[in-house]
N, C-alpha and C positions, 0 to 999 in steps of 0.2 A: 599405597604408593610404595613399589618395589625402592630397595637401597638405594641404587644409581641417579632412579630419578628423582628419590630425596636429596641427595646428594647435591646434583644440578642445581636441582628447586633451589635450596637453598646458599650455596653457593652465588646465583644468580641476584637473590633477596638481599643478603652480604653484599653485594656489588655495590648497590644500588637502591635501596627499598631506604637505607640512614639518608641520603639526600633527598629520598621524597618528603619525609617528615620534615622538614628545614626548609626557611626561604633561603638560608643565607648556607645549602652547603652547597659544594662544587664538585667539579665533576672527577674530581681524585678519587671517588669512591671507587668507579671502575676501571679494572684493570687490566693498563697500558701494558705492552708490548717493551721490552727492555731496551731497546733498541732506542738509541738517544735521538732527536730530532738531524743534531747536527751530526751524527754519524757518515763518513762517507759512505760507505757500503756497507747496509742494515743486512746481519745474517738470522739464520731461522732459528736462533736459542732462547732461551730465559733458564734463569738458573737450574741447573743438574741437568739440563733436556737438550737435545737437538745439536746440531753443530756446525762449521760453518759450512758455504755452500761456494766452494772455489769456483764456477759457472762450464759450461756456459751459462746466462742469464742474462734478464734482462731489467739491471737495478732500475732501471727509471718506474715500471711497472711494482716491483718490490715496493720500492718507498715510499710509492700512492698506497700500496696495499699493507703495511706493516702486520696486521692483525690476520691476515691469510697466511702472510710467512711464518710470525711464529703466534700462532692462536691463543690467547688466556688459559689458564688451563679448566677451566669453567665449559668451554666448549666440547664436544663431543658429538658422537655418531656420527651421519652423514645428512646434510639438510643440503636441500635447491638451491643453486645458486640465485641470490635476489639480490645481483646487483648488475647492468649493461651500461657503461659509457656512450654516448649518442656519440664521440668520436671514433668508436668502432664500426659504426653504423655504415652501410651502401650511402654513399651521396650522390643524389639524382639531379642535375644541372640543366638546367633551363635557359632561356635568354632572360627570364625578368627575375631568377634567382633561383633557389635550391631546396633539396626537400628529403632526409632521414628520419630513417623510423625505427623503432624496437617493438616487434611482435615475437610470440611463443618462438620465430623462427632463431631471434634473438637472444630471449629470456624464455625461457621455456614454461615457466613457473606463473608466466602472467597469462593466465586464460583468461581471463576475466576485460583486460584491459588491455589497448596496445596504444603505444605512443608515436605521435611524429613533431619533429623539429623542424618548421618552414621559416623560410627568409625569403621576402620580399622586396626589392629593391621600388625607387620612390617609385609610386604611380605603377608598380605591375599589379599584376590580375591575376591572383591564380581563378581560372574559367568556373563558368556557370555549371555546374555539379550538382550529385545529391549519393548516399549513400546507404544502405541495407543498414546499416546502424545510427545509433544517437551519435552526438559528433560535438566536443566539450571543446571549449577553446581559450588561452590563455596569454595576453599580451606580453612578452617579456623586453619590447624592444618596439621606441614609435609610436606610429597610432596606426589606425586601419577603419574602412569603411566594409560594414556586413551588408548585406542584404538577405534576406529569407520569405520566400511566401509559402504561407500555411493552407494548410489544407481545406480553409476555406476561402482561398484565391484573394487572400489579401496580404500585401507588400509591406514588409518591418526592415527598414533602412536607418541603418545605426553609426555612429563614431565613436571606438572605443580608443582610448590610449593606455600606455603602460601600465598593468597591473588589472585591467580591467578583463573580464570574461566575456563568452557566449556558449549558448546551448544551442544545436538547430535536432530536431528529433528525427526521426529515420525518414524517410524519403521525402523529406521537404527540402526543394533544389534552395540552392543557396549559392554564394559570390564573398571572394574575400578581395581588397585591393588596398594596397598603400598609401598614405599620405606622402607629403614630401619632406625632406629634410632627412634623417636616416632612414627613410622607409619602413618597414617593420621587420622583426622576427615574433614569434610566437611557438606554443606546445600546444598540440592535440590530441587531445584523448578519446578515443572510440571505445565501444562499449561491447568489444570485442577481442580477446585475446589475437584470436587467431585475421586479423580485418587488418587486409594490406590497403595501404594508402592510393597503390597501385590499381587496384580493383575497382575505382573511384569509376559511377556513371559520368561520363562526361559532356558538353554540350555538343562541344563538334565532333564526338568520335559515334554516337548517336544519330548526328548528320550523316555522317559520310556511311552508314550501313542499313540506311535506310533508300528503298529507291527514289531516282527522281521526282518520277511523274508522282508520286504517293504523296511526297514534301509538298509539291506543286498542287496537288488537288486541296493536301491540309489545310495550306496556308489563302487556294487563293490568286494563287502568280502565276506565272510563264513558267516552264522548266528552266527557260536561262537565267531564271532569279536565281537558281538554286546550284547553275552549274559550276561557277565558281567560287566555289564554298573553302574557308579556310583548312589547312591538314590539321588533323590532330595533332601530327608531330611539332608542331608551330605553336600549339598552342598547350594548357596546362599551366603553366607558370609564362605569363608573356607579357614584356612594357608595353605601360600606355599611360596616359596624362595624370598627372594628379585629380584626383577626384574633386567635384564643388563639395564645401562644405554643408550646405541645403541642396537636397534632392528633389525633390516633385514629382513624384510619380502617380501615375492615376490610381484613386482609390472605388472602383463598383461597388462594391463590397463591404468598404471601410476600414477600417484599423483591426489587426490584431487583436484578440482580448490579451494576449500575454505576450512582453518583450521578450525576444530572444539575446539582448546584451545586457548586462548587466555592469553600472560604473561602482566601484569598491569603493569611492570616495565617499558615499554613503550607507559603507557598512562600519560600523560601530565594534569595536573588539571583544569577544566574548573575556579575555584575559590581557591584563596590563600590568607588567610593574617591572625594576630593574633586571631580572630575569629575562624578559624576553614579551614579545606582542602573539595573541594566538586571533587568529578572525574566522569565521566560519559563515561560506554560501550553502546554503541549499535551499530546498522548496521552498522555507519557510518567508525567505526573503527574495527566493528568484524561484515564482511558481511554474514555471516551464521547464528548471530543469530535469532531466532524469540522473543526474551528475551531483556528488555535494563533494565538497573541499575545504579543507585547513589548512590555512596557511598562517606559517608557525615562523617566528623569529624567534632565534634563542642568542642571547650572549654571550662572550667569552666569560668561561668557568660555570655552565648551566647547560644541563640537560632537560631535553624532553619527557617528564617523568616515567619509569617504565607504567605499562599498560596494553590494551590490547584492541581489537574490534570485532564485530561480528559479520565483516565484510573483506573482504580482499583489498589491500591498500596498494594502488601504484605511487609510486611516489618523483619528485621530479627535484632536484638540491640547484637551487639558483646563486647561492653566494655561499663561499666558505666550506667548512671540512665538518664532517660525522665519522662516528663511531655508532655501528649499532650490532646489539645481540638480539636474535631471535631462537626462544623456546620455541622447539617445534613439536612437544611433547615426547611419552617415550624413555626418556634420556636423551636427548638431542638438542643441539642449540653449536650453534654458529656464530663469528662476529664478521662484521666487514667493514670498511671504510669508505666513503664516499667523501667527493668535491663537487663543484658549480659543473654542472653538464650532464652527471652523471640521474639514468633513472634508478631508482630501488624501484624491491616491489615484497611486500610483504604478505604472509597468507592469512585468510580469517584466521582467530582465535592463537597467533603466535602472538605469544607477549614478546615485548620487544621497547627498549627508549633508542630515543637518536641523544650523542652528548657530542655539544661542540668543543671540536678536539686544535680550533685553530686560538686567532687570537682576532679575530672581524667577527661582527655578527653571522650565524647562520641563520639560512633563509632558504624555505623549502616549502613542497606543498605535499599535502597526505589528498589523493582521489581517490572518492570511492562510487562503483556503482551503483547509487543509491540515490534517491531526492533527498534520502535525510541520513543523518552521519549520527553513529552510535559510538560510541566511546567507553572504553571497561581501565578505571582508575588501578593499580593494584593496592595502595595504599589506601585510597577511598575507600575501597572494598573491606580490604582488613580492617579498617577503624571503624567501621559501624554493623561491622559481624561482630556477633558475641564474642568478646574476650576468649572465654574458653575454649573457642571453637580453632581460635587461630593460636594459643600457647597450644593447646593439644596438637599440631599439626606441626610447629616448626620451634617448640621448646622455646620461648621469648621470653624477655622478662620483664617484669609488669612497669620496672623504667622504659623499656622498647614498647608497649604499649601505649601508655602515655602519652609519646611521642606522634603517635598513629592520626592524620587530620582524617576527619570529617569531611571535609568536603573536597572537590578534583583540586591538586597542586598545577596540574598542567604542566610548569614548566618550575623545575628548582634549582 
């Protein structure tokens, strides 16, 4: 390990490695930005560095980002940007509501994964669809009725509400539509960096590019069954009635072997305690999907302990403020901030914690492309390597060992 990026190494360990060992330490270990909260105009300094920045600017954007103006000094080289606000996002406008996305074209750094942000007003449709990719989905807002038929011609019709999921797999058409009362919002994840939302097969845009008489022979009818057929532009996100709560559809075929929704009310916490709630979908409890997720509440004065994965993490912050540093090996590492709206995205094998830097719970979710979710502790690690292996490496003392758990802190 060249100087520098012992240096980092450890520096970054200093930060943050004394509150993994601890239930009870907080998140002071790492290091804030000098720049006082109530500052009116946060500038780019910390002691002996930087200076101020008469503007132009644009402080509103500063003081979400404290940690990009003036960076810990822990940071270094040059890392990906992994962080896109969905309010920077194209917003695409419908009549039964709206729909932003963050792809590579947004975040560059997320191949692996792209996101979108839909709102459904009560009782709209977004239309009968299907997609070249997996297609991960997340209630953040209402309820919603799925529908999906699988590839072997049998109909899974679902009711999720807030907090609940779905998986639909690549080319299995599928229907999303509102209940009433706030309608819904939700997040989707596609299993596609580069996979615009826009690219979506559509029911009626399928219609309209196929010839008449072709439809007419498929189906069966008269060509004037088919001649006043709805415009795609009409359709996509468009009102329509509340949904019945039982559906009845014909089954030839029968039932699905695997649900495509999954309700969270019966997922059980893999971590609990004043620290914060962590919960974890994947195969194991929802065998269809190709999608696994964490979702992670942490406290005010608690961080998500650092660690790392062996997958590409998108990430999505539903309540509250973060702070996170991502090693990107090298000598390199970055910090950024994040609030409710905002995606991250982190790259396999960058260690990296998220600390909540507000004073409300934070609430976010770690996605990975993967049925099953891999997780690398750094402190875990440390405390059940040989002793010797880890003072040879970062000079510790055998009180700082000690200290070192056994088993993942998850969240301290």
């Amino acid at each position: 390990m060249d100087t520098t990026r012992r240096k980092i190494f450890q520096s970054f360990v200093a930060a943050g490695i004394a509150a993994a060992v601890s239930s009870k330490a907080r998140a002071d270990g790492v290091s804030p930005s000098t720049t006082l909260p109530d500052d009116p105009i946060p500038q780019p300094e910390r002691p002996g560095l930087g200076g101020t920045d008469p503007g132009p600017r644009d402080v509103a954007i500063d003081k979400q980002n404290p940690d990009l103006l003036a960076p810990p000094p822990s940071d270094a080289g040059t890392v990906p940007n992994l962080k896109w606000p969905f309010s920077l996002s194209h917003n695409r406008l419908s009549p039964g509501g709206w729909a932003r996305q963050t792809t590579i074209q947004q975040l560059p750094v997320s191949t692996e994964m792209a996101g979108v942000d839909m709102r459904l007003n009560p009782g709209a449709i977004r239309e009968l669809h299907w997609h070249p990719v997996g297609e991960w989905g997340f209630v953040t807002l209402g309820s919603i009725q799925i529908t999906c038929l699988d590839a072997g011609g049998r109909m899974y019709v679902d009711n999720l509400k807030q907090g609940d999921l779905w998986f639909f797999p690549e080319s299995y058409p599928h229907s999303l539509q509102a209940f009433g009362g706030v309608g819904s919002e939700f997040v989707l994840v596609f299993t596609d960096g580069d996979y615009s939302e826009n690219d979506t097969f559509l029911l009626s845009d399928a219609f309209a590019h196929l010839p008449k008489d072709v439809l007419a022979k498929n189906f069966g009818v008269p060509v004037s069954e088919v001649s006043n057929l709805a415009s795609p532009d009409s359709r996509y996100i468009y009102p329509g009635p509340i949904p019945p709560t039982h559906v009845n559809v014909p089954r030839p075929y029968g039932y699905p072997p695997k649900a495509f929704g999954y309700h969270t009310a019966n997922n059980k916490p893999i971590f609990q305690s004043e620290a914060g709630t962590i919960r974890i979908v994947d195969s194991s409890s929802f065998p269809v999907t190709g999608v696994s997720v964490m979702l992670v509440t942490v406290n005010p004065g608690y961080m998500r302990e650092i660690h790392w994965h062996g997958d590409d993490e998108w990430q999505y912050y539903l309540q509250g403020q973060a702070r996170l540093t991502a090693f990107a090996s090298s000598g390199t590492a970055a910090t950024f901030d994040y609030r409710a709206g905002d995606v991250g995205y982190v790259p396999s094998n960058y260690i990296h914690y998220e600390v909540n830097t507000g004073n409300t719970p934070l609430q976010f979710m770690e996605v990975f492309r993967s049925p099953t979710l891999n997780n690398f502790s750094l402190a875990q690690w440390m405390g059940v390597t040989p002793p010797w292996l880890v003072q040879g490496d970062l000079n510790l003392s055998n009180a700082f060992m000690n200290k070192l758990p056994t088993t993942t802190p998850w969240i301290v």
